[in-house]
C-alpha positions in Angstrom: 10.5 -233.7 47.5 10.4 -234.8 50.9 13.2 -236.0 53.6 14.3 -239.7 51.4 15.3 -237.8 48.2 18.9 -238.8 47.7 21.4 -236.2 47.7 25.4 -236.6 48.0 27.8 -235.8 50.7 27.6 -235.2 53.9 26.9 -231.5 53.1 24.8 -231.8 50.0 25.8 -229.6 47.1 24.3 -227.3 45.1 25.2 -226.2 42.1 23.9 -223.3 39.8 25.7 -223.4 36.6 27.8 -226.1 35.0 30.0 -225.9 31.5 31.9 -228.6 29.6 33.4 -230.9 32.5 33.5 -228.3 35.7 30.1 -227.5 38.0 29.6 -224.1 39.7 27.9 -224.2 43.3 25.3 -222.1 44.2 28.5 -219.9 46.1 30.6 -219.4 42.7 32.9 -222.5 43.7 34.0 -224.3 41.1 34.3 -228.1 40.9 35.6 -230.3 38.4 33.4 -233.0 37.5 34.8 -236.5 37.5 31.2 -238.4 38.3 28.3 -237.6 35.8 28.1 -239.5 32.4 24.2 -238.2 32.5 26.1 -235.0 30.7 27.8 -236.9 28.3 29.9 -234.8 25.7 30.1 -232.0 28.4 27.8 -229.9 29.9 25.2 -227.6 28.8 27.5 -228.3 25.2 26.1 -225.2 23.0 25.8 -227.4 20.2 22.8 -229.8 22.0 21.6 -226.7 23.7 21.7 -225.1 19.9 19.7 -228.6 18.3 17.4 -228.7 21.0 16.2 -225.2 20.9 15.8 -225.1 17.1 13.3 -227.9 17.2 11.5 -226.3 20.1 10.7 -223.6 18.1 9.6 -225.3 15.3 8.1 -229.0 16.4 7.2 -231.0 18.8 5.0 -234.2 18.7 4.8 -237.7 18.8 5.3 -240.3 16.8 1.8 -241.3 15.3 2.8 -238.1 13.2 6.1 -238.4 10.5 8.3 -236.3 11.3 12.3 -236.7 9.6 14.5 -235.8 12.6 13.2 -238.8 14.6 14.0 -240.6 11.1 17.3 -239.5 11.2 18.1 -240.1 14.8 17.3 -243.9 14.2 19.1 -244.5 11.2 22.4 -242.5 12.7 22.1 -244.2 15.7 21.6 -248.0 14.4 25.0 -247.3 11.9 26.9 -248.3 15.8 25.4 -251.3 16.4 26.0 -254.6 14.8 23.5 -256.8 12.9 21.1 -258.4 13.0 20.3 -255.5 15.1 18.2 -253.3 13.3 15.6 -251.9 14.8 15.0 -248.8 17.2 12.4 -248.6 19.9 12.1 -245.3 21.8 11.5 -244.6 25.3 12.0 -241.4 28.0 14.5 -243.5 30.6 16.5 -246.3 30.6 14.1 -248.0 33.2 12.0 -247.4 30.5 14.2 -249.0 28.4 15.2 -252.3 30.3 11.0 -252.9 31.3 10.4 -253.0 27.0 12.7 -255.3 26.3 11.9 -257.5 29.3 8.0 -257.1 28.1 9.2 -258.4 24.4 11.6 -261.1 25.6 8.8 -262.9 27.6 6.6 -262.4 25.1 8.9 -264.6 22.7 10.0 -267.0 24.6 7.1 -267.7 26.2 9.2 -267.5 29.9 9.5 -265.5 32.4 12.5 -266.2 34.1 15.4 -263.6 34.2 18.6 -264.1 35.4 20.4 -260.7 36.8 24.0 -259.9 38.4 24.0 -260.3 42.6 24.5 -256.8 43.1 23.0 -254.8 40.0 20.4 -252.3 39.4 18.6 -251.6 36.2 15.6 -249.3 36.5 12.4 -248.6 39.3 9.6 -249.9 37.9 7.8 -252.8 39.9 9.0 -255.4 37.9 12.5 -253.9 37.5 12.7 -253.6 41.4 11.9 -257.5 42.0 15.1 -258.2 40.1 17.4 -255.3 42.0 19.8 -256.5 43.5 22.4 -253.7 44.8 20.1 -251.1 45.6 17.3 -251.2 48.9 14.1 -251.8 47.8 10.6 -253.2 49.7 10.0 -255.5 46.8 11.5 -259.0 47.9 13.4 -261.0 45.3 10.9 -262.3 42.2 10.3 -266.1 42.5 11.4 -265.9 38.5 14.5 -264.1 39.4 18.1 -265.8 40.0 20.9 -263.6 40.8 24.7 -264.7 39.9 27.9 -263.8 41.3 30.2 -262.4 39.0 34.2 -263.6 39.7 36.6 -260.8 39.8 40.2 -262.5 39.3 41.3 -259.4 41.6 39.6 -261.2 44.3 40.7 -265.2 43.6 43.6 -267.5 44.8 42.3 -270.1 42.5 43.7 -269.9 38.4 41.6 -268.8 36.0 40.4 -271.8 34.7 38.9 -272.7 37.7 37.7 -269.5 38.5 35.7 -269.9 35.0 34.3 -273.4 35.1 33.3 -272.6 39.0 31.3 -269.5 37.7 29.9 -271.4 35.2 28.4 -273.8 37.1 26.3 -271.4 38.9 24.7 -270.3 35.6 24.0 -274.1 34.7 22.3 -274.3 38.4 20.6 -270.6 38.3 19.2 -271.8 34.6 18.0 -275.5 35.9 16.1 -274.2 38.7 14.4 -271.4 36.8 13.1 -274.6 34.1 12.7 -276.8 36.9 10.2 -274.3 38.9 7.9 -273.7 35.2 9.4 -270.3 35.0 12.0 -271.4 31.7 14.3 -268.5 31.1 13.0 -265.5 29.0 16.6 -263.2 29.4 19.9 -262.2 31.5 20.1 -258.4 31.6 23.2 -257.4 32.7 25.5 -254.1 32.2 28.4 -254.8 30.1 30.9 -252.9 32.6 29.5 -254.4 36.3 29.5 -251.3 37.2 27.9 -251.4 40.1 29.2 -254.6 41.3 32.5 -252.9 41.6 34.1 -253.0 38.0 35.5 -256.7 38.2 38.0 -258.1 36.4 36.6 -261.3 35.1 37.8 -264.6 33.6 38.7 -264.6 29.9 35.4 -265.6 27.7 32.8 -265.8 31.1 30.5 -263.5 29.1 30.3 -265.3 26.1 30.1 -268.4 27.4 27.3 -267.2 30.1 25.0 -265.9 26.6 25.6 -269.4 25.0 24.1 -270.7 28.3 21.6 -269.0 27.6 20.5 -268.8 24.4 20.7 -272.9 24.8 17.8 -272.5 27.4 16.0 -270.4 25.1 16.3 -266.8 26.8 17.3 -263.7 25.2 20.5 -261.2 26.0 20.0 -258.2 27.0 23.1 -255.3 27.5 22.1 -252.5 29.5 23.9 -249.8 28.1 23.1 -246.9 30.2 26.4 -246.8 32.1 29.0 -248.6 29.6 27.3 -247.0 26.3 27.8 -244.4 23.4 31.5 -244.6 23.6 32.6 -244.8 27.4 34.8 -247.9 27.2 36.9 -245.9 24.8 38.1 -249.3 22.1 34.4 -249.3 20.9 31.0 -247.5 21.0 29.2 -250.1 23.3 30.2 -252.3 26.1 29.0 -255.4 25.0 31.4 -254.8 21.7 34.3 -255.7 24.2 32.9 -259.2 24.1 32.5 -261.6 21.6 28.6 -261.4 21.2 26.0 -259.4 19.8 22.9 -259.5 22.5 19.0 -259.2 21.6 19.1 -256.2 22.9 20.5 -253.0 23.6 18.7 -250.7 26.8 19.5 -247.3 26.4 19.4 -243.9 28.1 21.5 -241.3 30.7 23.8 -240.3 28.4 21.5 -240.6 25.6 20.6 -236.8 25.4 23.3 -235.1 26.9 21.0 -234.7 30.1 17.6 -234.7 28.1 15.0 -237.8 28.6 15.5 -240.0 26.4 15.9 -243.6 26.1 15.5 -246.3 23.8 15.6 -250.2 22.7 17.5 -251.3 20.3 16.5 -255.3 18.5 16.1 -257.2 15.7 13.7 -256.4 12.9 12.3 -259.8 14.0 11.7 -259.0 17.5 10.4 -255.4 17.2 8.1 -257.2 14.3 6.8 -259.9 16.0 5.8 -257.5 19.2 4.3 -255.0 17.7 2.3 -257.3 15.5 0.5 -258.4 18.8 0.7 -255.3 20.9 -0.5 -251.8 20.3 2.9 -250.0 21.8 3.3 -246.3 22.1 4.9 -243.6 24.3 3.3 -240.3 24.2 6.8 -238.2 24.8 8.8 -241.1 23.6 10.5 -240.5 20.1 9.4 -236.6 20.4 11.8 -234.1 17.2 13.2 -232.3 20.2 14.5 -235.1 22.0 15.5 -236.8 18.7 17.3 -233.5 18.3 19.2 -233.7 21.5 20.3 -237.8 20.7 21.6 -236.6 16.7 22.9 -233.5 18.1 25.3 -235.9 21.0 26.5 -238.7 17.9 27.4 -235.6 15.8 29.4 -233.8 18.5 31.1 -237.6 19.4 32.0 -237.7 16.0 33.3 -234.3 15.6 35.5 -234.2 18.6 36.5 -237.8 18.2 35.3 -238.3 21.6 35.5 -242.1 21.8 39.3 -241.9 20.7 39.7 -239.4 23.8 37.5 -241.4 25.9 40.5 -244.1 25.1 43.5 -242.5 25.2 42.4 -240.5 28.4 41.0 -243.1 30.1 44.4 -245.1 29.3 45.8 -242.1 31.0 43.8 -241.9 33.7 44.0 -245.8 34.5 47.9 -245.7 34.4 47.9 -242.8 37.0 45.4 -244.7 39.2 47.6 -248.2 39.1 50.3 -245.6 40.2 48.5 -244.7 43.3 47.4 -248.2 44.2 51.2 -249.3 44.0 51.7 -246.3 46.7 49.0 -247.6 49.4 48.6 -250.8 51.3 45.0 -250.0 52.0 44.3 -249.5 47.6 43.9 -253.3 46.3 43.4 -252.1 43.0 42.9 -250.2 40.1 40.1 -251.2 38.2 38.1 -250.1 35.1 38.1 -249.5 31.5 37.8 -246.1 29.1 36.6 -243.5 31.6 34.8 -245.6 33.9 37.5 -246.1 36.5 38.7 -246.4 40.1 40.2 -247.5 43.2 39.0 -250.3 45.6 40.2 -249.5 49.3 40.9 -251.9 51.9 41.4 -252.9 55.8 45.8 -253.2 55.3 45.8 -255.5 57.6 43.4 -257.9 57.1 42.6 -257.2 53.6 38.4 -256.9 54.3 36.8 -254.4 52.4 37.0 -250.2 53.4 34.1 -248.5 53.0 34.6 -245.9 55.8 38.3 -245.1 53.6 36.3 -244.6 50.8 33.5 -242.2 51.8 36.7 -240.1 53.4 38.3 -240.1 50.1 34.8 -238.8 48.1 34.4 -236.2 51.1 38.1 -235.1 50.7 37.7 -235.0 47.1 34.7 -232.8 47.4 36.7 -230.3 49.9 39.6 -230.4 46.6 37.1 -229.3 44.2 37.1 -232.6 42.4 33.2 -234.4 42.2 33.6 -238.4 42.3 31.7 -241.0 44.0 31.8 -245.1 45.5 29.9 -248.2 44.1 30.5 -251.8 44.7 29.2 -254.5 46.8 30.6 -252.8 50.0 30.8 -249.6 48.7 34.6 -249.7 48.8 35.5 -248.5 45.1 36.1 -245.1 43.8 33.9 -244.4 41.0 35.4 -242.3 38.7 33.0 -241.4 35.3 33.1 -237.9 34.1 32.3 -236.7 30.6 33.8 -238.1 28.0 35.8 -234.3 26.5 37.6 -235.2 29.8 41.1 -234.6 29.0 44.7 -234.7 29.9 44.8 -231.8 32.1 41.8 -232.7 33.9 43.3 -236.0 34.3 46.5 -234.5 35.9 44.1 -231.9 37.8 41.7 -234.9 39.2 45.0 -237.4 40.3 46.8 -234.6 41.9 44.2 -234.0 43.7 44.0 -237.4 44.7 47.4 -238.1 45.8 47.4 -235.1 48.3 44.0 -236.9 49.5 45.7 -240.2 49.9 48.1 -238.5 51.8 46.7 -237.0 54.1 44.0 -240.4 54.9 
């Protein structure tokens, strides 16, 4: 796989086994598992493993063929989403995912223009790498691109107010010099959570007020729902439902299949009409019964195990113990997060610049603990904290004790 494959930790782990929210290692050590939302009602969760071997043994094709479980998948999946959307697209990866609905959004608006978060990443395929922003790639910035900062009121002396009308006049300026260079504005693609800007905390109505921008200049929205999706935020199924709009678009995938390929597009009938009337679209492995097995088989076991009220009564847990800690440590600015997407952002106690060096220590100590978490933001300074949603109250109390004795002994 060669020497750039990306592993974690200083002493990469590997792992041989894994069950409900706890890995084993290739040694027998167990670890509880506060990162992956790949897994996303639990690991290996018998009744996936159950749906996905049935259909294995019975069919497997694509979708130029009828088939009902790929049927059912779409219309159980659609029942979460809000109209007009309507329509279900499938792919095998959320890069997958987020390239489609770029593809149709040009295609309707005639632009090409996109406007993307400053420090965001949403897929590797060539034209998804011209508009990363937060990850290294060789690809250099597309000339259609424009890349906004997002305000965190965490990080501002200034009131809201101002905070708001100052961040909204960098969309007015991103969106004039996109028309004003013949590129127009075809969408903004952006997660829901900012995940990987470092979970801000932003100004009251900046989203919706950002999409109205937008939408005036003729683009489309699209919410990448990879990280934010099916349920994380905990007060509603998708991200973008935490705002008052309903985008284009919604890019699926990750957590999709419980760890099985699959991704989709969710749009309008009008959209998904309109492109396939002028394109001949098709994925060969895209839409196959087995993975339509694994996505029915992970909105049946949410629903069964009332996993989005856990993922918002835990998460409330698990954010009240976290605001704890930070009130603890001059070198924690903040708890930050919503549902169980959550963490800490560390800093220099004296002169208040980002931390990164406290919080690789902190993942490393965590890792010696037994406890898997990781670090995102813009200077990798924020505790990212995203296990599966069955995550409960004792693994909260497991993970945060955990944490404090690691705190302590920084």
């Amino acid at each position: 796989m060669g020497s750039h494959s990306p592993l974690f930790y200083d002493s990469p782990l590997a792992v041989q086994s894994a069950a409900g929210v706890w890995l084993t290692s290739m040694d027998g050590v167990t670890y509880l598992d506060g990162y992956n939302n790949v897994p996303h009602v639990g690991h290996c969760h018998p009744y996936v493993v159950e749906a996905v071997h049935e259909q294995a043994r019975q069919l497997n094709i694509h979708t130029r063929y009828l088939n009902d479980r790929v049927l059912d998948y779409a219309e159980q999946l659609l029942t979460t989403v809000d109209q007009p959307l309507a329509r279900l697209a499938l792919t095998n990866s959320g890069s997958e995912a987020n390239e489609l609905a770029l593809r149709i959004a040009r295609q309707h608006t005639g632009h090409t223009g996109v406007l993307v978060t400053d420090f965001s990443y949403h897929g590797n395929t060539t034209s998804l790498a011209e508009l990363t922003t937060g990850l290294p790639v060789r690809e250099p910035l597309g000339a259609h691109v424009r890349a906004l900062t997002i305000p965190d009121m965490d990080h501002e002396s200034e009131g809201e107010e101002a905070v708001l009308a100052r961040s909204l006049a960098l969309v007015d300026t991103a969106i004039a010099s996109l028309q004003q260079a013949g590129h127009g504005v075809s969408a903004l693609l952006f997660y829901p959570l900012f995940s990987t800007e470092g979970l801000p905390r932003l100004p009251k109505g900046y989203v919706t007020m950002v999409v109205d921008r937008v939408r005036s200049a003729g683009g489309l929205v699209i919410a990448d729902e990879v990280q934010a999706g099916f349920g994380r935020v905990g007060t509603s199924m998708w991200g973008h439902q935490l705002f008052d709009m309903v985008p284009d678009f919604v890019t699926l995938g990750r957590p999709m299949g419980n760890g099985h390929p699959l991704g989709g597009v969710i749009t309008t009938t009008n959209l998904l009409d309109e492109f396939g009337s002028n394109n001949l679209y098709f994925n060969t492995f895209a839409g196959n019964p087995v993975s339509a097995a694994a996505g029915l088989a992970v909105l049946k076991v949410m629903n069964a195990e009332q996993l989005l009220d856990n993922a918002d009564t835990t998460g409330g847990l698990l954010r009240g113990k976290l605001t704890e800690l930070a009130g603890r440590y001059d070198f924690i600015s903040a708890a930050k997060g919503q549902g169980l997407f959550t963490g800490l952002e560390f800093v220099d106690p004296t002169t208040g610049a980002p931390a990164p060096a406290i919080a690789k220590q902190v993942v490393e100590g965590m890792l010696a603990r037994k406890v898997l978490i990781s670090r995102i933001g813009r200077n990798d300074n924020m505790l990212k904290i995203r296990p599966p949603i069955p995550f409960n109250r004792q693994h909260v109390e497991i993970l945060t004790d955990r944490l404090a004795d690691c705190l302590t002994h920084l």
